[in-house]
VOGU-3710 file (C-alpha; in Angstrom, 3 decimals, decimal comma):
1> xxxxxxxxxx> 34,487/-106,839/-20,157  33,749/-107,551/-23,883  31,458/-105,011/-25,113  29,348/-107,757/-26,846  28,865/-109,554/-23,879  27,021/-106,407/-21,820  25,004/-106,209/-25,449  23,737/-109,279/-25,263  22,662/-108,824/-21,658  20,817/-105,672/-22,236
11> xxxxxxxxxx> 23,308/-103,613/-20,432  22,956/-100,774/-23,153  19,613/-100,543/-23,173  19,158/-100,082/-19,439  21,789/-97,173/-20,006  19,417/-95,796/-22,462  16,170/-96,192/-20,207  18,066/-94,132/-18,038  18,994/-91,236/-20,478  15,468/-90,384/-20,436
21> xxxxxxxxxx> 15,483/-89,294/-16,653  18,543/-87,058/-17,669  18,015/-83,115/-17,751  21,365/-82,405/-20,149  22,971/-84,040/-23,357  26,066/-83,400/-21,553  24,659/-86,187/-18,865  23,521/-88,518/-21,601  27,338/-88,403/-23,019  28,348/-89,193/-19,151
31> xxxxxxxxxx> 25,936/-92,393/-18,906  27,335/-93,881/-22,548  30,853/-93,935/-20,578  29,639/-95,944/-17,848  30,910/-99,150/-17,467  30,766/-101,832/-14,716  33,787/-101,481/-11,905  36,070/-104,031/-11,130  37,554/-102,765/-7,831  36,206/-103,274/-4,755
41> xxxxxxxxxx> 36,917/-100,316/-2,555  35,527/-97,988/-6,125  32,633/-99,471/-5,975  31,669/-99,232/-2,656  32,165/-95,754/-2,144  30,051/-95,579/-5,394  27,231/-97,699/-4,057  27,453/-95,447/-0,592  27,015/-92,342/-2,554  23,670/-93,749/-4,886
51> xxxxxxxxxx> 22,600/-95,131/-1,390  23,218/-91,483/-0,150  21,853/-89,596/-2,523  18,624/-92,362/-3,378  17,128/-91,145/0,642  17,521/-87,225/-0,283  16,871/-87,463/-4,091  13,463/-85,756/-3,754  14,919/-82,486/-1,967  17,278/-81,971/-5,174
61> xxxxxxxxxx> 15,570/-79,848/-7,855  17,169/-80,089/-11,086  15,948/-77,946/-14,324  17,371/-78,219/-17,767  20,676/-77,189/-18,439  23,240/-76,735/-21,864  26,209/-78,817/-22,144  29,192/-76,238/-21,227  31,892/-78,215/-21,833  33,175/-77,055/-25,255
71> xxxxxxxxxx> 32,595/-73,869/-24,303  34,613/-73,694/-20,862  37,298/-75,139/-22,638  37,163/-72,976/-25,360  36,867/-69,616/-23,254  40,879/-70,843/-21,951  42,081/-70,090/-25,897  44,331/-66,573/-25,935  41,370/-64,254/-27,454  38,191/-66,313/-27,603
81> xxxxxxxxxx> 35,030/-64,562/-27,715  32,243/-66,230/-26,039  28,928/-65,187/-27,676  25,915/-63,244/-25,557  23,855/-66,772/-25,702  26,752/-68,980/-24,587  26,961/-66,907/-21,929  23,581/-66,579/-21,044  23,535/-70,353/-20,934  26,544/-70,517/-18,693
91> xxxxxxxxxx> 25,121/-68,108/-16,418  22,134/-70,512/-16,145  24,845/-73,351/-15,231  26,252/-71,494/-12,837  22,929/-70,699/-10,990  22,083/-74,522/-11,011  25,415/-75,458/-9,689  24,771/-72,824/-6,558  21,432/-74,288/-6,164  22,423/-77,779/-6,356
101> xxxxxxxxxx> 25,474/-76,872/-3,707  22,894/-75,472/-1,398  20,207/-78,431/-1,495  22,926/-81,150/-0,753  24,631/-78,914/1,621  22,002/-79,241/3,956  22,633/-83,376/4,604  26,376/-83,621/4,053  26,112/-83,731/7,823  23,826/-86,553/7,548
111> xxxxxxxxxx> 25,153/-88,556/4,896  28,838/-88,480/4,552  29,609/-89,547/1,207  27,863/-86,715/-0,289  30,960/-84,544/0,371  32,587/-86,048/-3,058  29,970/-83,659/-4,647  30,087/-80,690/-2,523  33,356/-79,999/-2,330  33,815/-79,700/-6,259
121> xxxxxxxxxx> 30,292/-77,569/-6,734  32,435/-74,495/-6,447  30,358/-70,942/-5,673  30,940/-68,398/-8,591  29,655/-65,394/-7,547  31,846/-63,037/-8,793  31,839/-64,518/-12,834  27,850/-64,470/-12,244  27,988/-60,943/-10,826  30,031/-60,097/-14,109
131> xxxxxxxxxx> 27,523/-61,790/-16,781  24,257/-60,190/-15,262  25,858/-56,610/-14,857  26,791/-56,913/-18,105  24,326/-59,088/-20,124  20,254/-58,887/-20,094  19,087/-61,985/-20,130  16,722/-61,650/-23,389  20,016/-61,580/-25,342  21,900/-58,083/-25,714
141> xxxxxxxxxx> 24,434/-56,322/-23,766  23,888/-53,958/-21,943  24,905/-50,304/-22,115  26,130/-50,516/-18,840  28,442/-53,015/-19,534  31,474/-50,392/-20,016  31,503/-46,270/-19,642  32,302/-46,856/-23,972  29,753/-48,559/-24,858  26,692/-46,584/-22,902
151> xxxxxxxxxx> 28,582/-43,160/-24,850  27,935/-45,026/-28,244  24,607/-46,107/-27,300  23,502/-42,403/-26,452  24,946/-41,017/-29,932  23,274/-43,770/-31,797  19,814/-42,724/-30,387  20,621/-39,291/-30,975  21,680/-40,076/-34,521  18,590/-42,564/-35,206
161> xxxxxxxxxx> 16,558/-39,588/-33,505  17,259/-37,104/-36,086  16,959/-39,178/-38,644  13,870/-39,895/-37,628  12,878/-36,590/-37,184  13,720/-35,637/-40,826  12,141/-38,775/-42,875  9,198/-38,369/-40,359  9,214/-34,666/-42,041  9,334/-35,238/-45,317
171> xxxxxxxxxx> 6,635/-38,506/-44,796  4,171/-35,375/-43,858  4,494/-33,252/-46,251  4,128/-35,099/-49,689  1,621/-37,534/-50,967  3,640/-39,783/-53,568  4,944/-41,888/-50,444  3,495/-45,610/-50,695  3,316/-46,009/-46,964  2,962/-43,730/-44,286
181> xxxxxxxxxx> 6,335/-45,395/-42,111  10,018/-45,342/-42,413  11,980/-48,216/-43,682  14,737/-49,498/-42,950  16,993/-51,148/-46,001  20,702/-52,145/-46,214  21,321/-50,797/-42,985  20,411/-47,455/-43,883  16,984/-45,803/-43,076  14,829/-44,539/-46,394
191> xxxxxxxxxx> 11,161/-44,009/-47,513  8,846/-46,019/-49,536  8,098/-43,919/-52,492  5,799/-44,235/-55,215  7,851/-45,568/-58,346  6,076/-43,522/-60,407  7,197/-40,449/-58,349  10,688/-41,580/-57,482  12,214/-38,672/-59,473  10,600/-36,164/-57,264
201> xxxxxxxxxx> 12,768/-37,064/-53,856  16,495/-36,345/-54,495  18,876/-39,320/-52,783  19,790/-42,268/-53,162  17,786/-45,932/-54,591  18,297/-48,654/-52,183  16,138/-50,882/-54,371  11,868/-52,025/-55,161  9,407/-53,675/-53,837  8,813/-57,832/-55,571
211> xxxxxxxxxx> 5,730/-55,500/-57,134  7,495/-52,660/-58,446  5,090/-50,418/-57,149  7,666/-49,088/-54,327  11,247/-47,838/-54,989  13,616/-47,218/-51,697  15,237/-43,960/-51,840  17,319/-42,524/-49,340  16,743/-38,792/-49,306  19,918/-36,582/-49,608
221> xxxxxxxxxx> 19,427/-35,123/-46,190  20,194/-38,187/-44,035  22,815/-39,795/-45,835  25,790/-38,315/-43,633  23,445/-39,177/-40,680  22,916/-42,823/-41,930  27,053/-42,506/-42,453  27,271/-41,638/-38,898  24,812/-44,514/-37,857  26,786/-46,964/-39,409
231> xxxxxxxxxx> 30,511/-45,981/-38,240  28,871/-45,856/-34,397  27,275/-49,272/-35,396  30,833/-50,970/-35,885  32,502/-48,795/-33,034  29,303/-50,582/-30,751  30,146/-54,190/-32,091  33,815/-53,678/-31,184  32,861/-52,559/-27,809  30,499/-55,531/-27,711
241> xxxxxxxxxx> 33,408/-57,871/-28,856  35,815/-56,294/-26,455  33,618/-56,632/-23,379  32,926/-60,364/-24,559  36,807/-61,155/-24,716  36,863/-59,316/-20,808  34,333/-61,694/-19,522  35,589/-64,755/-21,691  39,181/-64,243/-20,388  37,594/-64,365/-16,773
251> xxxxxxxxxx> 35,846/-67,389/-17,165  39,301/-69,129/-18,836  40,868/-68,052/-15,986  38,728/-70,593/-13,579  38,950/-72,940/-16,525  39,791/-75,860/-13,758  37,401/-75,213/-11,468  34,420/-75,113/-13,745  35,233/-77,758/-15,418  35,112/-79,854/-12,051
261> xxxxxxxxxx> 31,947/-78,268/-10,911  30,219/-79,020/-14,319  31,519/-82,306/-14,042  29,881/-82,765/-10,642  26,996/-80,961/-11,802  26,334/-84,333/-14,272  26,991/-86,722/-11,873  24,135/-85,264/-9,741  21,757/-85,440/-12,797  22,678/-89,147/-13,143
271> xxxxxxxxxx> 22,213/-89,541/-9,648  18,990/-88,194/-10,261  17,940/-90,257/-13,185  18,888/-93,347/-11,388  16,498/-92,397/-8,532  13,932/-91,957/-10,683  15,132/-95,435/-12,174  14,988/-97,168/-8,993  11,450/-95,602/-8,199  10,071/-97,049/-11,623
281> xxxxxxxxxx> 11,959/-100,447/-11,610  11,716/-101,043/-7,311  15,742/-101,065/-7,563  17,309/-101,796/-4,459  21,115/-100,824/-3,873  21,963/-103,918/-2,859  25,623/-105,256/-1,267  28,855/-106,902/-2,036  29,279/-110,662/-1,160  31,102/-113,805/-1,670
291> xxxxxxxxxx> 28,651/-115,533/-2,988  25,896/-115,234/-5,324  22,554/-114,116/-3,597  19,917/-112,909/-5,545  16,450/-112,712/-3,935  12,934/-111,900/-5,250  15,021/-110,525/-8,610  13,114/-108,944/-11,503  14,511/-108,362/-15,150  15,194/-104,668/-15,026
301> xxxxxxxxxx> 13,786/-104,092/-18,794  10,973/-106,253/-18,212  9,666/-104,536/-15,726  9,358/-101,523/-18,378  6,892/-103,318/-20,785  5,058/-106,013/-18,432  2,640/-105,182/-15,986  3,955/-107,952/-13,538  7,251/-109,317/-13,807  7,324/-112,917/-11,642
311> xxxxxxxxxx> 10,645/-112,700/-9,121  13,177/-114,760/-8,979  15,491/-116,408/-6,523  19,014/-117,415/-7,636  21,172/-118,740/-5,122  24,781/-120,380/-5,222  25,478/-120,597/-2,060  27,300/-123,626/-1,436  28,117/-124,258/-4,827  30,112/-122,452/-8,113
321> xxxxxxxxxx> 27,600/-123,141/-10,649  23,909/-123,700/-11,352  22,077/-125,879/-13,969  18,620/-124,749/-15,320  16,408/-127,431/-16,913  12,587/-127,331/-17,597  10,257/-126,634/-20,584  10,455/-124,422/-23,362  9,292/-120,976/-22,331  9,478/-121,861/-18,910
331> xxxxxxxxxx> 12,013/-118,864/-17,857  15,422/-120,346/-18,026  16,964/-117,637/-20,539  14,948/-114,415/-19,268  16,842/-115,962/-15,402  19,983/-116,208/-17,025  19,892/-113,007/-18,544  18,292/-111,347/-15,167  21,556/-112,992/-13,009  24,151/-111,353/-16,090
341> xxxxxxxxxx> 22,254/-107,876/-15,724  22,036/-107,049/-12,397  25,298/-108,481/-11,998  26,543/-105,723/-14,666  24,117/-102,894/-12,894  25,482/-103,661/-9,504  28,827/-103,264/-10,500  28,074/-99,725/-11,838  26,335/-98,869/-8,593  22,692/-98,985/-10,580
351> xxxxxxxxxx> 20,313/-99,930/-8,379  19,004/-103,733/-8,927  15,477/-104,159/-8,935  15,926/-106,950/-6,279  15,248/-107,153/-2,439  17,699/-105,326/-0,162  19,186/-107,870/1,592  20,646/-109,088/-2,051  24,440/-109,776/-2,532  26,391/-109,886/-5,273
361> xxxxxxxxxx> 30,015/-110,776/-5,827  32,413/-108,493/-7,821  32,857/-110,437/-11,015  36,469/-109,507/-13,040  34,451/-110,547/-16,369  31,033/-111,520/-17,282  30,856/-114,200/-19,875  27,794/-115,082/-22,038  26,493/-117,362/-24,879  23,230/-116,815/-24,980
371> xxxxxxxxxx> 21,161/-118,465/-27,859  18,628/-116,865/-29,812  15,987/-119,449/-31,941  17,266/-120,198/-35,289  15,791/-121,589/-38,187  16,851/-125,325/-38,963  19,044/-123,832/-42,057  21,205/-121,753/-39,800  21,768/-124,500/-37,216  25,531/-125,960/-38,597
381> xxxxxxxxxx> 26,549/-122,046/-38,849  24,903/-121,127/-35,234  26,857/-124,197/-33,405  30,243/-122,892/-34,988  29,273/-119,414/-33,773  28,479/-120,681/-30,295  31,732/-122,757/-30,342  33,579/-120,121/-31,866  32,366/-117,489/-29,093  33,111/-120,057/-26,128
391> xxxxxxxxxx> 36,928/-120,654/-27,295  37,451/-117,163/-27,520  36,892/-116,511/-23,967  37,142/-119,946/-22,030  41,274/-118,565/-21,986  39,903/-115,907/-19,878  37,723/-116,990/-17,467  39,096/-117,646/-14,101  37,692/-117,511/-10,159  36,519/-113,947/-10,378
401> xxxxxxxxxx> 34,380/-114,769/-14,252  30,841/-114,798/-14,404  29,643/-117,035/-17,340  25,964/-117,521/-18,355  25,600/-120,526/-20,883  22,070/-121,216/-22,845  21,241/-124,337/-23,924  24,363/-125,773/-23,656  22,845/-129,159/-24,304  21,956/-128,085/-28,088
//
């Protein structure tokens, strides 16, 4: 279908309206792929499952969760290092994707289709075992993540200890210290001295205060200990680097299977967002027909910014093709445009905001030239556009064509 066409019709706004129902950015980028279906036996098992799901939407708790994607598929690259947070948030997918499992689990019985989504929300219990033995979930790792890293942990604190002990020393003895605390500049621990008494503490200047009134000296009897510090502090970001490749590797190695569970994982936040749709807009999930049925129908962005929306019936049931005539502002376009949309929502399993007993046929394409009011000026260059846009697909159209003409007559 020509992209300018479902424009016209509002198609891309409704797809919008729906983003806002969404819980991911990673489901948002889903929905702007949507497009209306053009097979028969695909869109009914679509409209089954949004059927399905629409009576069991409210038992399905969904909470925010990161788009994975990149970072699945970059955890399959020979020595890629996930970092602590992107695992943290994948850790948080993975939880969902059990909980999600669980909650549908429990009607598969009930309502068959909902097996296309179960099957690919795959458990991971051992990767998730791995993450939370290994990484606290305020952002570190932890020491027990390998025998290596809790060694290098312990010497640090022992280091940083007697450090410590001997700044905290020397802070107590003397009174030409500017503050009564130990700081802590280019990674190396020193005192706050007086300026005006620097040259009475032997070490090394790390720099002053924006005042001047403090210089940074390191005193001569921790700089082998701050040399220690520093050498343990790159042996424990190696470690950390090194456990982070173990676990990345891991989660390469089920590269296929979380990508499909992730995947699935979206599809039931859209399936929740079009609930809540359908709950807002009174969408139905209406059938396929033959014909054109269309009962009680409402424009499904109208119903968004007017309190009450009158329904329409539009029927062609013994007939191919319908002829609207009456006043100006009497409805004919805002019908028009309300047959064109729903006909575009059905056929992406969107529920129509139209009684139940509704049918639709499965339209190949959906035509349009739809007018917009034009100031006399533009009316020779408007009439070439209309003509222009109706020769370009008239070639096209055949039994299976939708095409919604506005004021023809003009």
């Amino acid at each position: 279908m020509r992209e300018k066409d479902l424009e016209r019709l509002g198609f891309f706004e409704v797809l919008e309206k729906i983003k806002e129902f969404t819980h991911s950015k990673a489901t948002q980028r889903y929905i702007d792929q949507i497009r209306p279906i053009k097979e028969e036996e695909s869109l009914k098992r679509e409209l089954s499952l949004v059927s399905d799901f629409m009576k069991i939407s409210e038992q399905v708790s969904i909470y925010s969760f990161e788009d994975v994607e990149e970072l699945i598929k970059r955890a399959s690259i020979k020595d890629a290092f996930l970092s602590v947070e992107e695992l943290i948030s994948l850790l948080k997918v993975l939880k969902l994707i059990r909980e999600v499992r669980k909650s549908l689990g429990t009607h598969v019985s009930e309502y068959v289709s909902l097996q296309s989504l179960t099957k690919s929300l795959y458990l991971f219990s051992n990767l998730e075992s791995l993450i939370e033995s290994s990484i606290d979930m305020r952002g570190f790792v932890k020491d027990s993540a390998s025998e290596e890293l809790n060694e290098i942990r312990k010497k640090i604190r022992s280091v940083e200890k007697e450090i410590m002990k001997r700044l905290e020393s020397l802070l107590s003895q003397q009174n030409i210290f500017s503050d009564k605390f130990v700081a802590f500049k280019n990674n190396r621990y020193v005192l706050p001295v007086k300026t005006t008494e620097a040259k009475k503490i032997i070490g090394i200047v790390h720099g002053t205060s924006s005042s001047g009134f403090t210089t940074y000296i390191e005193p001569h009897s921790v700089v082998e200990l701050n040399n220690q510090l520093i050498t343990l502090r790159s042996e424990e970001e190696d470690e950390i680097k090194r456990i982070l490749r173990r676990i990345t590797a891991y989660v390469g190695e089920q590269y296929q299977r979380l990508m499909e569970a992730f995947q699935t994982l979206i599809k039931v936040d859209y399936l929740k967002a079009l609930s809540t749709f359908a709950q807002l807009t009174g969408g139905k999930v209406i059938s396929i027909g033959d014909k054109v049925e269309l009962r009680e129908a409402r424009h499904p962005l109208l119903v968004f910014i007017k309190e009450k929306v009158v329904p329409v019936d539009i029927l062609l049931l013994e007939r191919r093709g319908l002829l609207l005539t009456g006043p100006n502002t009497g409805g004919k376009t805002v019908a028009l445009k309300t047959l064109g949309l729903c006909s575009l929502l059905f056929q992406c399993a969107i529920p129509v905001p139209a009684r139940e007993d509704s049918k639709l046929p499965v339209f190949e394409n959906v035509f349009t030239d739809i007018g917009d009011e034009q100031s006399i000026e533009q009316n020779l260059s408007t009439f070439s556009a209309h003509v222009s846009n109706i020769s370009e697909f008239l070639p096209m159209v055949n039994e299976r064509s939708l095409v919604l003409l506005d004021e023809l007559g003009a």
